[in-house]
N, C-alpha and C positions, 0 to 999 in steps of 0.2 A: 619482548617485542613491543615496540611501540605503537603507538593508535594515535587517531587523530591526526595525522598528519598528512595526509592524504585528502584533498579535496573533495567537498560531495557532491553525490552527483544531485543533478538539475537537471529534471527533464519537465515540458513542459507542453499542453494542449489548448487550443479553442475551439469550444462547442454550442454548438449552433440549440444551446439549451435555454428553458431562463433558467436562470440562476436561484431560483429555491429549488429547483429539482435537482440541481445540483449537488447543493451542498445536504440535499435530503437524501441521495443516490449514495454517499459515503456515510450519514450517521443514523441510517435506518437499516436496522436486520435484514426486514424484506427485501430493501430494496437494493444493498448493498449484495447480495447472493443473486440479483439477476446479472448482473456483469463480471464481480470479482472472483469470490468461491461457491461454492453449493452452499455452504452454508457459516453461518455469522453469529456472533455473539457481540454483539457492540451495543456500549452503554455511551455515548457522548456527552462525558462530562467529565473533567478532572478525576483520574483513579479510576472513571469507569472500564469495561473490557473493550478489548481490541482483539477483539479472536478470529482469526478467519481458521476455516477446517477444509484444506482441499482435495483431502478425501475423508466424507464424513463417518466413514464405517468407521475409522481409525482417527480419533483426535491425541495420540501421543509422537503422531510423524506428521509430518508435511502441513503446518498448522504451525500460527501465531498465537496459539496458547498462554495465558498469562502475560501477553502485552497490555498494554493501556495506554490509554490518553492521557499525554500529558500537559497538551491546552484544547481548550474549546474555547475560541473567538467566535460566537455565533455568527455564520455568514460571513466569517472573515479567515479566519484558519483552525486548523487541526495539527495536534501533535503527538507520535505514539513510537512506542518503543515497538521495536521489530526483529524477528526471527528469520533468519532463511531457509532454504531447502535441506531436506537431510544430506545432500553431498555439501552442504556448508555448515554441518548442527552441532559438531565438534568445535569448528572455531569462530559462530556468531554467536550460537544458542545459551549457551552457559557461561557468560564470559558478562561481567558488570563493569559498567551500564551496558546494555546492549544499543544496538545500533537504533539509531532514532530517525522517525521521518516524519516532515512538516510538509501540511498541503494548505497553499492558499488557493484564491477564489480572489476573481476579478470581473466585473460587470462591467460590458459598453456596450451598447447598441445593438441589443438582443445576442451578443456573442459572451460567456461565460470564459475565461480564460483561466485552467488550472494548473498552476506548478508546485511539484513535487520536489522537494531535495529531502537527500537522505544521506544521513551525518553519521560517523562515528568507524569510520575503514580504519584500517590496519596496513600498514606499510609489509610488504613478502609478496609473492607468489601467488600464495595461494588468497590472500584479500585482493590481489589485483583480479585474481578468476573470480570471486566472490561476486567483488564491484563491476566486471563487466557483466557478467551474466542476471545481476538485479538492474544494468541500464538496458539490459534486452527486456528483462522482464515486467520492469515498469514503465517503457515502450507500449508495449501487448499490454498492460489495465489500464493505461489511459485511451489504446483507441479503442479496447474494451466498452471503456466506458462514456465515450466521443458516441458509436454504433450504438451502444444499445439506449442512449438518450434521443441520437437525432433519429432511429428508424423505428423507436418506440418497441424492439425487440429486447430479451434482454437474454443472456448467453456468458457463463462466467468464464473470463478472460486463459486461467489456467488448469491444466489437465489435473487429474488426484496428485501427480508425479511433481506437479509445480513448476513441470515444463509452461513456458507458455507456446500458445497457439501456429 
């Protein structure tokens, strides 16, 4: 099977945040568990973890376990290998490289502007169900993370199941 040949997806938000809480909201434990999972393992630096647990009784299912960053442009971008949900953990989770996602960060006039692409699909069937069901899902963590910035709540975007909302 072939990979990479299939375009990544882009999806993109602006949030009426400034822009260090922003980019503090993705490379802070705490802060990253008020909108994305219940609970986070994130080391923001080259090699550091990128773990999220979205059900934390259970950190061997539904969790990005053993990801990491693999850039940290301070206030500029993030990059990290990523896992999906157990109905995709057969054909993303153990498969090298895994699939990778880049988030930037853009400031103008008190509006934070962040986009998401997420690289490394698989040309079939089932990476096209893969691919749409991570553009629904990283849909629901950016306005995640849009709400729980501008109403100062904070509420993680997807269920233990990794449904999103």
């Amino acid at each position: 099977m072939k990979r990479y040949t299939v375009e990544p997806l882009r999806i993109e938000i602006s949030i009426e945040a400034p822009f260090d809480l922003v980019w503090r909201a993705w490379t802070e434990p705490d802060r990253i568990t008020s909108w994305f999972a219940p609970e986070a393992n994130v080391e923001a630096k080259p090699g550091g973890a990128f773990e999220l647990f979205f059900d934390p009784a259970d950190h061997s299912q539904e969790c990005t376990r053993g990801c990491v960053f693999t850039a940290v442009e301070p206030m500029r971008r993030l990059g990290f290998t990523w896992k999906g949900p157990s109905q995709f953990a057969d054909l993303m989770n153990d498969i090298e490289p895994l699939t990778s996602v880049y988030v930037t960060f853009h400031e103008g006039n008190g509006v934070t502007r962040v986009v998401v692409v997420h690289n490394g699909w698989g040309d079939g069937e089932e990476w096209t169900e893969a691919r749409e069901w991570h553009r629904r899902a990283w849909k629901g963590v950016l306005v995640s993370l849009r709400s729980t910035l501008e109403s100062r709540e904070g509420k993680p975007c997807c269920k233990p199941t990794g449904e999103t909302k």
